[in-house]
VEXTIGU-162183 format. One record per residue (C-alpha): residue number from 1; x, y, z. Coordinates in nm, 3 decimals. Layout:
<nodes>
NODE     k         x         y         z
NODE   NUM         X         Y         Z
...
</nodes>
This chain:
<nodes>
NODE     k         x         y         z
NODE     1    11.763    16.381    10.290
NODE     2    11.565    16.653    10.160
NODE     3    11.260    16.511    10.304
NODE     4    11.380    16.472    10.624
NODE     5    11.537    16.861    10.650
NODE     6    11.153    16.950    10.496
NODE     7    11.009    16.758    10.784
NODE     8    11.279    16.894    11.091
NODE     9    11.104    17.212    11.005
NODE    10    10.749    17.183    10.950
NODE    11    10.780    17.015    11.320
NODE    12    11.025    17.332    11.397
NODE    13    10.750    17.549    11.296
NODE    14    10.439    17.411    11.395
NODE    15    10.598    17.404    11.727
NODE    16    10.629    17.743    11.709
NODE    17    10.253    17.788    11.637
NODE    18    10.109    17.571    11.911
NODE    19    10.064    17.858    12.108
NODE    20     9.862    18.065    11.840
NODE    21     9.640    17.740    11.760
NODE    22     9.573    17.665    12.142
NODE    23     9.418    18.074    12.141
NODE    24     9.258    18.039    11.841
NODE    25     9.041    17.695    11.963
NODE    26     8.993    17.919    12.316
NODE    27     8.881    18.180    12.111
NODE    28     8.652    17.997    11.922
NODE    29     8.521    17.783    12.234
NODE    30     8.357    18.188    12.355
NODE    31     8.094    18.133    12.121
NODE    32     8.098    17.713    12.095
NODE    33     8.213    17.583    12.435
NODE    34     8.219    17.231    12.270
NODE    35     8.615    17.389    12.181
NODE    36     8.693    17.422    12.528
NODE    37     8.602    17.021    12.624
NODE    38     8.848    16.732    12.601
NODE    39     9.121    17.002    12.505
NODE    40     9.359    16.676    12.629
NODE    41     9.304    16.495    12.331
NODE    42     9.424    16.773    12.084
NODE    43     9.731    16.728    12.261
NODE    44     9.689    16.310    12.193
NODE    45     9.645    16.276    12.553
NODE    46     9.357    16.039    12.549
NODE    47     9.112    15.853    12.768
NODE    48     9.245    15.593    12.952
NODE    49     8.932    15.387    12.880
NODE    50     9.047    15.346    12.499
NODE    51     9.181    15.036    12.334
NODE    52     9.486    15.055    12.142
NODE    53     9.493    14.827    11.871
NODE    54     9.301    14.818    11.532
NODE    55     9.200    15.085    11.268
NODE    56     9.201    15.420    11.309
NODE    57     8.901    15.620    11.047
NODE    58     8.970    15.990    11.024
NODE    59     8.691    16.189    10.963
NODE    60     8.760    16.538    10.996
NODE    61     8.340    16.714    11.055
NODE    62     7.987    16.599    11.013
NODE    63     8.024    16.588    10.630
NODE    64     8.312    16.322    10.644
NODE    65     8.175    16.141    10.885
NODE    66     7.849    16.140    10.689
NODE    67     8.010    16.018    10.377
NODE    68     8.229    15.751    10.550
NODE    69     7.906    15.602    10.721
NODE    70     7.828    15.325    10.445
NODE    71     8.261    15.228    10.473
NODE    72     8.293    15.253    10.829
NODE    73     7.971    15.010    10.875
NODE    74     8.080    14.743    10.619
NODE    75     8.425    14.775    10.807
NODE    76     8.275    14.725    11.176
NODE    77     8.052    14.396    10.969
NODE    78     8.404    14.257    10.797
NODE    79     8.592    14.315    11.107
NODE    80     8.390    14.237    11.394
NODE    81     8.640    14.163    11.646
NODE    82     8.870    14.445    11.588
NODE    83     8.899    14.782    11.774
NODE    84     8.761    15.064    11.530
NODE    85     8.858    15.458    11.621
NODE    86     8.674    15.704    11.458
NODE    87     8.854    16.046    11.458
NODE    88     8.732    16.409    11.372
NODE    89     8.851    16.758    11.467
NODE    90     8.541    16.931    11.510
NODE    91     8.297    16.911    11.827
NODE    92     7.963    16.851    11.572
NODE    93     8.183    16.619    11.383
NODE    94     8.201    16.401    11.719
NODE    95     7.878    16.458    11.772
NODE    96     7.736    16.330    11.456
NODE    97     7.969    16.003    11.478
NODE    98     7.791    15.930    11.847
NODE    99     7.446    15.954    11.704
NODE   100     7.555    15.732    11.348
NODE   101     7.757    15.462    11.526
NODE   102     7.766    15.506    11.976
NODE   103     7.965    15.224    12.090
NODE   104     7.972    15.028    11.805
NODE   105     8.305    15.294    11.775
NODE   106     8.527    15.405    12.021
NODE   107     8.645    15.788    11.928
NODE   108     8.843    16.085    11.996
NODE   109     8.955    16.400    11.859
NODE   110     9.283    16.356    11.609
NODE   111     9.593    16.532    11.767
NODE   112     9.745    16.831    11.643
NODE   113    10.013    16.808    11.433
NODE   114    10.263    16.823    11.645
NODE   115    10.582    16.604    11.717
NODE   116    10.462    16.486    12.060
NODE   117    10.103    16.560    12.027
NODE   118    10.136    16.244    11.754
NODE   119    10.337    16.026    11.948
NODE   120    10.161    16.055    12.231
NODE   121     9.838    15.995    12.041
NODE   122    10.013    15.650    11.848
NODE   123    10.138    15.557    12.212
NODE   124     9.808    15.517    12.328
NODE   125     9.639    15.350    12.020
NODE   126     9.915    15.169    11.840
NODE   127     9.673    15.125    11.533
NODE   128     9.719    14.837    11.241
NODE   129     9.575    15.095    11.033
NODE   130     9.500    15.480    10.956
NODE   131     9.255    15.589    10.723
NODE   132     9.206    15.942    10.562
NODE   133     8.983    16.077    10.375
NODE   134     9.030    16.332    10.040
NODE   135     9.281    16.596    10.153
NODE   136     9.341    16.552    10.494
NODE   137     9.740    16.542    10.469
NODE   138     9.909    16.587    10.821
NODE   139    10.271    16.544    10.753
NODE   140    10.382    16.494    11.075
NODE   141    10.103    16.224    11.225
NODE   142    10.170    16.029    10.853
NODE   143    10.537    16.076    10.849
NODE   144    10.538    15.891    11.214
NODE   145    10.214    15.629    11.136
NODE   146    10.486    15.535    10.822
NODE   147    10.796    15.468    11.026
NODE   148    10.612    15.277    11.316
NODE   149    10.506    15.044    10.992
NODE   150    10.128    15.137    11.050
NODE   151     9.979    15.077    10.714
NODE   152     9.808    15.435    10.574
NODE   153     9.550    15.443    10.319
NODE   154     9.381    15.826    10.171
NODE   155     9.069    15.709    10.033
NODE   156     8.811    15.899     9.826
NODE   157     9.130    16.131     9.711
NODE   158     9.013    16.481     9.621
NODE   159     9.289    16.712     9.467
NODE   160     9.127    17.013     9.244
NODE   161     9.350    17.229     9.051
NODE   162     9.323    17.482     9.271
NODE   163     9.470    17.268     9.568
NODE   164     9.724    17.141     9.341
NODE   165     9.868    17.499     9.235
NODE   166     9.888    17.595     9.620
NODE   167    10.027    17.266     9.668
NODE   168    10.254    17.297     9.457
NODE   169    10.439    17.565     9.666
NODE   170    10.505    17.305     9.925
NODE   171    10.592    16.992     9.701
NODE   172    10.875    16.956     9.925
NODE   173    10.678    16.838    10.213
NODE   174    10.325    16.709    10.033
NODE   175    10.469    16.474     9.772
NODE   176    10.649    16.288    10.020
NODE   177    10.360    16.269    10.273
NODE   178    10.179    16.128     9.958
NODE   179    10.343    15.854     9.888
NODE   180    10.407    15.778    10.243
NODE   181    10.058    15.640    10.135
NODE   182    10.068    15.258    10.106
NODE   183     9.738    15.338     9.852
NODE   184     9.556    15.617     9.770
NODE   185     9.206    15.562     9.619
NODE   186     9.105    15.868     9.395
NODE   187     8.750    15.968     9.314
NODE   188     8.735    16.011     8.942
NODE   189     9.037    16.016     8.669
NODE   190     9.044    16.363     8.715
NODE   191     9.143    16.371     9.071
NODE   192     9.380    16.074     8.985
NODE   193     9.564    16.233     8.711
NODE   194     9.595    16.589     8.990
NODE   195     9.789    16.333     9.197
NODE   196     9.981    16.185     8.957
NODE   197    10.111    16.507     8.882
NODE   198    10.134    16.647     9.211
NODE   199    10.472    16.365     9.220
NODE   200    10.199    16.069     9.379
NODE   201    10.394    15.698     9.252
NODE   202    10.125    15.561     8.989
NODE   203    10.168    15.226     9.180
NODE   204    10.001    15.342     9.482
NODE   205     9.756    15.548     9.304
NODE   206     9.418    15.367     9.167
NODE   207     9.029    15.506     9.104
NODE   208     8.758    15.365     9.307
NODE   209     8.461    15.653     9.306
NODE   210     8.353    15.884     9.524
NODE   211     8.214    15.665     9.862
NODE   212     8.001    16.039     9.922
NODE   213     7.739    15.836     9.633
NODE   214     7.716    15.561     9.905
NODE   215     7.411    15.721    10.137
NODE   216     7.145    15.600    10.233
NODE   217     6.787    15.634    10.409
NODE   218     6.773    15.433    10.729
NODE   219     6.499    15.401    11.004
NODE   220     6.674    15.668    11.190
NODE   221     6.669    15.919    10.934
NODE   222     6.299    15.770    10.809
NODE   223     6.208    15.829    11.224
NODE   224     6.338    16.183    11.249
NODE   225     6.160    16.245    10.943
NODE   226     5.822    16.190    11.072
NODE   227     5.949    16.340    11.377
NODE   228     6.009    16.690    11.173
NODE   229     5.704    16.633    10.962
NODE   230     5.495    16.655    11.283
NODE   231     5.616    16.999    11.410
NODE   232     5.488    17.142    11.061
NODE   233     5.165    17.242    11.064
NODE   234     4.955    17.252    10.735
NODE   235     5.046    17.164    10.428
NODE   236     5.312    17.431    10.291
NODE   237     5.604    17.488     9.995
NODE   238     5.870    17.452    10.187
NODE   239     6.275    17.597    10.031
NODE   240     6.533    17.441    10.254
NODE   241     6.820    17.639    10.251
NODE   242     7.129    17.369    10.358
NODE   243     7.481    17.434    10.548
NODE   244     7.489    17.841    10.533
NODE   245     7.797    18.075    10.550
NODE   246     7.820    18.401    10.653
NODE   247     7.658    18.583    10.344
NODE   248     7.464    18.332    10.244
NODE   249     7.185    18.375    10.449
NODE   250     7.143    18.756    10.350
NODE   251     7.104    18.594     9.962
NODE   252     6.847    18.365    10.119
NODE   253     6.661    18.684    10.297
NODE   254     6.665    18.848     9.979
NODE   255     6.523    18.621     9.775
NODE   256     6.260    18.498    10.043
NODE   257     6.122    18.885    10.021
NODE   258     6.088    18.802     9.629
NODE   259     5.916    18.460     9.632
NODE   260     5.680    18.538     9.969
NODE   261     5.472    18.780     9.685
NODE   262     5.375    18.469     9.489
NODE   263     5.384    18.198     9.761
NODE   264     5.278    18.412    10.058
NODE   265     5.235    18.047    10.236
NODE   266     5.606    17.953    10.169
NODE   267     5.798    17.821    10.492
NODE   268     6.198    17.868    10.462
NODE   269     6.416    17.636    10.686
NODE   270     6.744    17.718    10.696
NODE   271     7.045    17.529    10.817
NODE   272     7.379    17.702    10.934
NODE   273     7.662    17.496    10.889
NODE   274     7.828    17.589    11.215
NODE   275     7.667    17.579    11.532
NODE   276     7.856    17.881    11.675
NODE   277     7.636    18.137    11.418
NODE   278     7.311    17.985    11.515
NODE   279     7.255    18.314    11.724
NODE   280     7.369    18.554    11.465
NODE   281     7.126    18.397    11.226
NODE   282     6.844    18.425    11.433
NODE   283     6.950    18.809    11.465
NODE   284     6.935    18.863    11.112
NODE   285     6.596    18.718    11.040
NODE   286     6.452    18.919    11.290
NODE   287     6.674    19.250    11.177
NODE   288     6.512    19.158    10.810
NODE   289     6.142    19.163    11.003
NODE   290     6.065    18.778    10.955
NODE   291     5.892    18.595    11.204
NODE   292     6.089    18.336    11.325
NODE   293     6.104    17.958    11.549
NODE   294     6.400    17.779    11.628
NODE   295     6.423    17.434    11.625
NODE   296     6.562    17.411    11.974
NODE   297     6.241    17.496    12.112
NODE   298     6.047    17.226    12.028
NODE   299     5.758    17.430    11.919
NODE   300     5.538    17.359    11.675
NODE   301     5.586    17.546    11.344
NODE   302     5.222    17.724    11.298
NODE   303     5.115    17.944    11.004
NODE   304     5.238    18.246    11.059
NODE   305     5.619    18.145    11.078
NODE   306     5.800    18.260    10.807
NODE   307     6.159    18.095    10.881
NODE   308     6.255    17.784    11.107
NODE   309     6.608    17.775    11.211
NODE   310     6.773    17.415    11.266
NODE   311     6.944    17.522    11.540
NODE   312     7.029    17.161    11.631
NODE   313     7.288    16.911    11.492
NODE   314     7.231    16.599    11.302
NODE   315     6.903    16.659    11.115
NODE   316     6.984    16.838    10.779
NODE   317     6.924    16.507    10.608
NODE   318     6.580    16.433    10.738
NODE   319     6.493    16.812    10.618
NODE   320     6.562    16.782    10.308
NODE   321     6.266    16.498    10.294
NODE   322     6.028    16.829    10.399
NODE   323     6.180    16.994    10.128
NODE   324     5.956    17.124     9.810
NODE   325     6.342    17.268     9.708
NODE   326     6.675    17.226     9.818
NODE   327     6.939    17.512     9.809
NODE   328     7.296    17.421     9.908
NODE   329     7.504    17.700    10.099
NODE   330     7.883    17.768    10.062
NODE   331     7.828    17.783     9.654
NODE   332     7.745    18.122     9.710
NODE   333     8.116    18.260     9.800
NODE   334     8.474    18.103     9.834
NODE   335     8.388    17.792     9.981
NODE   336     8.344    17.499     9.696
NODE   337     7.970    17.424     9.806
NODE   338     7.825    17.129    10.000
NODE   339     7.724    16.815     9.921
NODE   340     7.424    16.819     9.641
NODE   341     7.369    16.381     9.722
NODE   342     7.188    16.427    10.042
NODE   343     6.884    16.604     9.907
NODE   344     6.915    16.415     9.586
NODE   345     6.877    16.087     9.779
NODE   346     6.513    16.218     9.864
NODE   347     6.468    16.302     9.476
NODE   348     6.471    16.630     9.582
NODE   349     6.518    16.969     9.300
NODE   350     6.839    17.103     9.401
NODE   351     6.940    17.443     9.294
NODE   352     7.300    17.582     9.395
NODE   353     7.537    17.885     9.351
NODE   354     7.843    17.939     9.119
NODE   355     8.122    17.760     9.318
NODE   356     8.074    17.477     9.381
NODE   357     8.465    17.385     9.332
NODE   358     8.419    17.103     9.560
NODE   359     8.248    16.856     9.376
NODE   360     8.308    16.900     9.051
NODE   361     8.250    16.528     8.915
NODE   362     7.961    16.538     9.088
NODE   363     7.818    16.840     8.919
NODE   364     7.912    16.700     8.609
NODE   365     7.729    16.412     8.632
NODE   366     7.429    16.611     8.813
NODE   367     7.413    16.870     8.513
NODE   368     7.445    16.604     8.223
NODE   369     7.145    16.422     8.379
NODE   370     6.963    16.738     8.408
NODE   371     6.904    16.673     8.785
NODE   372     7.064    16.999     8.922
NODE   373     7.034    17.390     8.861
NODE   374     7.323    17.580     8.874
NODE   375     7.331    17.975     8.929
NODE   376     7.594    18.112     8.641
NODE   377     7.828    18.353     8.795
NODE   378     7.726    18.655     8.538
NODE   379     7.947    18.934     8.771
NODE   380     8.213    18.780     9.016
NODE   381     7.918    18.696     9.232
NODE   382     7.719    18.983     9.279
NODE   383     7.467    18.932     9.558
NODE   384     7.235    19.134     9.315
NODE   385     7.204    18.939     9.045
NODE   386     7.238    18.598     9.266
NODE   387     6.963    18.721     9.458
NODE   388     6.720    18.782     9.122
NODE   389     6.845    18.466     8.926
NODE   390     6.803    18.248     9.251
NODE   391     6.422    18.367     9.312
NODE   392     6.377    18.279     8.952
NODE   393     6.523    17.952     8.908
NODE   394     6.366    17.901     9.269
NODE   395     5.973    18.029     9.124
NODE   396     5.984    17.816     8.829
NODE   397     6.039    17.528     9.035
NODE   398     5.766    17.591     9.264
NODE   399     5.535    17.641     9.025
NODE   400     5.589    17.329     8.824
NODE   401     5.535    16.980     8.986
NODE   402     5.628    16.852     8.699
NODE   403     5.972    17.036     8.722
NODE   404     6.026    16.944     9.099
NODE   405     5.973    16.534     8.968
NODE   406     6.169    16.577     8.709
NODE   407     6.499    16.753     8.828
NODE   408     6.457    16.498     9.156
NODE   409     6.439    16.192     8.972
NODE   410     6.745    16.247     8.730
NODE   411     6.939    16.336     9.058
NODE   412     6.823    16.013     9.263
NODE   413     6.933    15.835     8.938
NODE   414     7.289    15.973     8.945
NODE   415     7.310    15.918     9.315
NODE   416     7.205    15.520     9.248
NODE   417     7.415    15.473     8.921
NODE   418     7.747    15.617     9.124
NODE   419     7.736    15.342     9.453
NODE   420     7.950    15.118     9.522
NODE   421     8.269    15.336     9.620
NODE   422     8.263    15.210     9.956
NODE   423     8.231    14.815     9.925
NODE   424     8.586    14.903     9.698
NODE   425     8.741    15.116     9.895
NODE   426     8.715    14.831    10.196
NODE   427     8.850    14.564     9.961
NODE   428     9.182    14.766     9.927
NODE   429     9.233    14.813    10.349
NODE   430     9.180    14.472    10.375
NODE   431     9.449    14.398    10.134
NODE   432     9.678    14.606    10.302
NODE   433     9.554    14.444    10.649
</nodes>
C-alpha cells in the first residue's frame, strides 16, 4: 500500500516536471540540434514502422551501448527470429548503436518517465522482455513493464556507496522498483552486497561480472584504425586524452605546455565526451595559443599541429590504437571517470585522475596487476598539483618503452582474464524467456 501511495506521487510529480524537462532538452538542442529531432519518441510516441514484440535492450549513451555490444550480438545470434529494440536517451548514444548494429536492431529513444509517456511507449512495442543496464531505475516504465507481466532483468548491476546513501533517501520508491526485477545480475560481490542492503530479495540477486570486460577489436574498429593512422603524418608520441569534461581539458593544456619542452614532437588528441562542447574546446586550444585541426575536416594532421580534436562520434576506440598514452577524462572532477578497458584492449599505458568512483572493481584489479596509474588526490583536487603529477607520471612513460609494454600488457591481461560476463548474463534472459 505504501508502494503504491510512493508511486501515485512520483507520477504526481514528474507530471509536474514535464514541462521543465521538455525546456531543458530545447535548451540543450541550441547547441546539439540532435535534442530537437524525434522529440515524439520521448513522449513514447513512436514510428509506425516498428515491430512490437520481442526484447527491449536499454542502453542509456555511447558507453552503454558500447559495453552491451558483445550481449546484444550473442542475443540477435541466440534469437534470430525475434524483434530486438535497442533503446538510449542520448542523440550520440543512437548514433553509436546505428553504426555497431543498423538494421540488425530496430531502435528508438526510451520515453520519459511519465505515466502516459510509458504506456504509450509499451502500447506500441508490447515487449517479452526489458533489459537495463547498472543503475538505470525508472520507477514508473518498471512499475508498468511488471504489471503487464513483461519479464525485467538489470544486468551488470552497479550500486557504489555513494548511490546507495542518496538512495537511501528514497527507499520508499527504489527498493520496490528493485525487486520489481525478476533478476538482477551484479558486477562484483561488492555491488551485490550494496543491493542486498539497499532491501534487493537475495533470490533475485546473483553475480555474473562486469559484461564492460567483454570488448573486442573487430574489422570495423581494425578499418577505422588504419583509416586514422593515415591522416597522421610522421611518426610521433602521441597522449590521447579520452571523454573530456569541462575542466579537464584546461589540466590537459597545462600539462601539454610541460611535456612539449621534452617532446617538442608530441601530438595531443583529445576527445570531448559530448558533442555539444566540441566548439568550446576548439576555443580554448586556440585561447591557450596551440595550433590546432579538427577531425571534421578531414585534413591531414602535418607537423606542426600541436592538438587534433575528434570532433566526430564513434572513433575514440580506434584512437586509442594511435595512442603512445591514454588519459581518461571525468577522473579529474565529480564525475567517477570513464571506462579504463577500451585503451587497455590495445595494451595501451593508461594513466587517470583521482575519482574514478565509477569503476572501482575495475581499478582494483587494474592497480593489483600494475597495469594502470592513478593520480593520488594530495589536495581535494587541485588543478595545480594534478597538472605537475600528471606531466610526470605522463614523462616517465614516454620516456620508457619498456614502461609503456609493461603497464599495457598487465592491463590487456586483466581485460582477457575478466570476459565472459556477457555469454552469462544471456543465459539468465533466456531463462526468464
Amino acid at each position: 500500500m505504501r508502494y503504491q501511495f510512493s508511486l501515485m506521487l512520483y507520477r504526481l510529480v514528474f507530471l509536474c516536471l514535464l514541462p521543465i524537462i521538455w525546456l531543458l532538452l530545447l535548451l540543450r538542442s541550441i547547441k546539439h540540434k540532435a535534442y530537437r529531432q524525434r522529440l515524439s519518441e520521448r513522449f513514447g510516441l513512436l514510428p509506425r514502422h516498428l515491430q512490437s514484440g520481442g526484447i527491449i535492450v536499454h542502453a542509456a549513451s555511447v558507453g552503454e551501448v558500447i559495453a552491451l555490444k558483445s550481449f546484444i550480438t550473442q542475443l540477435l545470434e541466440a534469437k534470430p527470429t525475434e524483434v530486438i529494440t535497442v533503446t538510449t536517451f542520448t542523440p550520440t548514444g543512437s548514433e553509436q548503436v546505428k553504426k555497431l548494429f543498423g538494421d540488425r536492431v530496430q531502435h528508438c529513444y526510451l520515453p520519459l518517465d511519465s505515466t502516459f509517456c510509458v504506456a504509450a511507449f509499451l502500447n506500441k512495442l508490447k515487449p517479452q522482455a526489458m533489459v537495463f543496464m547498472e543503475t538505470e531505475l525508472w520507477p514508473n516504465l518498471i512499475a508498468q513493464s511488471r504489471d503487464q507481466g513483461i519479464k525485467l532483468l538489470l544486468i551488470n548491476g552497479r550500486l557504489s556507496k555513494k548511490s546507495m546513501n542518496s538512495y537511501r533517501k528514497l527507499a520508499w520508491l527504489i527498493t520496490p522498483t528493485i525487486n520489481s526485477f525478476d533478476k538482477v545480475l551484479c558486477q562484483s560481490q561488492v555491488n551485490y552486497d550494496n543491493f542486498i542492503t539497499m532491501g534487493a530479495d537475495t533470490h533475485r540477486c546473483k553475480i555474473s561480472g562486469n559484461v564492460k570486460f567483454d570488448i573486442s577489436v573487430n574489422q570495423t574498429v581494425k578499418d577505422k584504425q588504419q583509416e586514422l593512422v593515415r591522416f597522421v603524418e610522421g611518426e610521433r608520441l602521441i597522449w590521447v586524452v579520452a571523454s573530456t569534461h569541462k575542466g579537464d581539458e584546461k589540466i590537459a593544456f597545462d600539462v601539454f605546455a610541460l611535456l612539449l619542452e621534452i617532446f617538442p614532437q608530441l601530438l595531443l588528441i583529445i576527445v570531448p565526451r559530448h558533442p555539444e562542447r566540441f566548439n568550446d574546446v576548439a576555443a580554448l586550444c586556440n585561447e591557450r595559443g596551440y595550433s590546432i585541426i579538427r577531425r571534421s575536416t578531414q585534413e591531414k594532421v602535418t607537423s606542426d599541429k600541436q592538438v587534433w580534436l575528434l570532433d566526430t562520434l564513434g572513433e575514440l576506440l580506434p584512437t586509442c590504437a594511435l595512442a603512445s598514452v591514454v588519459t581518461m577524462g571525468g577522473s579529474f572532477s565529480d564525475i567517477g571517470g570513464h571506462n579504463p578497458l577500451e585503451p587497455a584492449l590495445f595494451k595501451k599505458p593508461i594513466v587517470v585522475g583521482p575519482d574514478m568512483s565509477n569503476f572501482v572493481e575495475v581499478m582494483q584489479q587494474l592497480i593489483a596487476e600494475k597495469g594502470i596509474v592513478q593520480i593520488a588526490d594530495k589536495a581535494g583536487l587541485n588543478n595545480i598539483n594534478i597538472a605537475e603529477d600528471l606531466s610526470q607520471a605522463i614523462k616517465a612513460i614516454l620516456l620508457s618503452a619498456e614502461t609503456q609494454q609493461a603497464l599495457g600488457e598487465s592491463a590487456h591481461r586483466v581485460v582477457t582474464q575478466n570476459q565472459g560476463a556477457s555469454q552469462r548474463t544471456l543465459k539468465q534472459l533466456l531463462k526468464l524467456l
